[in-house]
C-alpha positions as CSV (number, residue, x, y, z in Angstrom):
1,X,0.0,0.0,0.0
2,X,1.2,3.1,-0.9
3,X,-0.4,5.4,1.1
4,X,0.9,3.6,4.0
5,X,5.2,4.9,5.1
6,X,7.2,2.2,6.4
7,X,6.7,3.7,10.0
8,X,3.4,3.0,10.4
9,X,3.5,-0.1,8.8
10,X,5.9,-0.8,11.4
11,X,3.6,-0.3,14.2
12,X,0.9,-2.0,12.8
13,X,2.7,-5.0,12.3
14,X,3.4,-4.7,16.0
15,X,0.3,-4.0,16.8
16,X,-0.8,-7.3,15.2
17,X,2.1,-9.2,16.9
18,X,0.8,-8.2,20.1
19,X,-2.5,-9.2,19.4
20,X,-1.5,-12.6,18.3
21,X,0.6,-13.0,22.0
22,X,-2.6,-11.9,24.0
23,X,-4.6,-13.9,21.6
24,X,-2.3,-17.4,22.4
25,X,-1.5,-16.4,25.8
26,X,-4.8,-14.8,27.5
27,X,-7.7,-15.9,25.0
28,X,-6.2,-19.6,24.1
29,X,-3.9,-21.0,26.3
30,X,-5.6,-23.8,26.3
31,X,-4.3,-25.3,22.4
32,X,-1.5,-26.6,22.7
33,X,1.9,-25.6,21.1
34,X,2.3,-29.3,19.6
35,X,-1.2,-28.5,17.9
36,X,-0.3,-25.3,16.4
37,X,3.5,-26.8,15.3
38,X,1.8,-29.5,14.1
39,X,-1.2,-27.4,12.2
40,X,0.8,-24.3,11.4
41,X,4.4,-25.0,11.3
42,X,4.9,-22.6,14.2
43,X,4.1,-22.3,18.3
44,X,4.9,-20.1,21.0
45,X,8.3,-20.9,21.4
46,X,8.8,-20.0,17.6
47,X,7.6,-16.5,18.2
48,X,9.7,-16.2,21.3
49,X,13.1,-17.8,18.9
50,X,11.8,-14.9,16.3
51,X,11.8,-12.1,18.9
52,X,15.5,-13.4,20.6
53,X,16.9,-13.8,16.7
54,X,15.7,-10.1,16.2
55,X,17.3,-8.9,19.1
56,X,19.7,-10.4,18.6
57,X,20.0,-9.4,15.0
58,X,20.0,-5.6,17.0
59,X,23.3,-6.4,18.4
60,X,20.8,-7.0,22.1
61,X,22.2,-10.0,24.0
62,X,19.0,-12.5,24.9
63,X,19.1,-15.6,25.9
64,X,16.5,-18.2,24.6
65,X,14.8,-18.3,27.8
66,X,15.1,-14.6,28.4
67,X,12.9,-14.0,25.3
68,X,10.5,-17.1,26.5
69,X,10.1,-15.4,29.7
70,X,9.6,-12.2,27.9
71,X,6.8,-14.0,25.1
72,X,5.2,-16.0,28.1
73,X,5.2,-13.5,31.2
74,X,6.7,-16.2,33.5
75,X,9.2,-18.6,33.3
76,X,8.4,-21.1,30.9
77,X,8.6,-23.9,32.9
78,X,6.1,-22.3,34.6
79,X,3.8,-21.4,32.0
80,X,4.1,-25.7,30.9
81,X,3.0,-26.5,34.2
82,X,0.4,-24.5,34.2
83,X,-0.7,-25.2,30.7
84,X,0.4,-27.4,28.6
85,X,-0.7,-31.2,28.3
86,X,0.6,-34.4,27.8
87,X,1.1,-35.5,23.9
88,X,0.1,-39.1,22.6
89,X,2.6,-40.5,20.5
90,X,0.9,-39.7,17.3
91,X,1.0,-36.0,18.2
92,X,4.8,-36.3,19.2
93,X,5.6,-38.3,15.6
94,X,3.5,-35.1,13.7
95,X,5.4,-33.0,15.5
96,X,8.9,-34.6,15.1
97,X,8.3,-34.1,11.3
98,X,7.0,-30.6,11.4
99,X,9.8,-29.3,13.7
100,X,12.2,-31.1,11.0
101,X,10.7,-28.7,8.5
102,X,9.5,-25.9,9.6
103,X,12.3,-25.2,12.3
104,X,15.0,-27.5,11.4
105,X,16.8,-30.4,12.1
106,X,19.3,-28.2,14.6
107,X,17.0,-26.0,16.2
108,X,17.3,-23.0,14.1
């Protein structure tokens, strides 16, 4: 869009972002990140990896649990306990093959 400047666009991308986190995290937390990885080839944890790599990309040190605990609002061992569910093994095998391609053998 044209009559859109890259600033704004900016913040409305952000603005999206943010709803998407409150979305997942206040509205949701009930489906699982195995169920979204598995459906979208993305979870939480990917959007806090793309926040860190950012950062990161900013010359801004962060940790991969620093930007969990920044994405979740707790630790996120605490936010599993709190949340997440067991997976059966089918769900673990669907997921093993869309980590593989959507994030990578290696984590990255």
């Amino acid at each position: 869009m044209d009559r859109i400047d890259e600033k704004t666009m900016t913040e409305l991308e952000a603005a999206a972002f943010r709803t998407l986190r409150t979305h997942l995290m206040e509205k949701r937390p009930d489906v699982q990140n195995i169920d979204l990885m598995n459906l979208a080839g993305f979870c939480r944890n990917c959007l806090s990896r793309w926040v860190q790599e950012a950062a990161n990309a900013r010359g801004i040190d962060m940790s991969k649990e620093e930007a969990r605990e920044l994405y979740y609002g707790i630790p996120y061992e605490a936010w599993k306990a709190q949340n997440q569910t067991d997976a059966d093994a089918a769900k673990q095998d669907e997921f093993t093959k869309a980590f593989a391609e959507n994030v990578g053998k290696d984590g990255a």
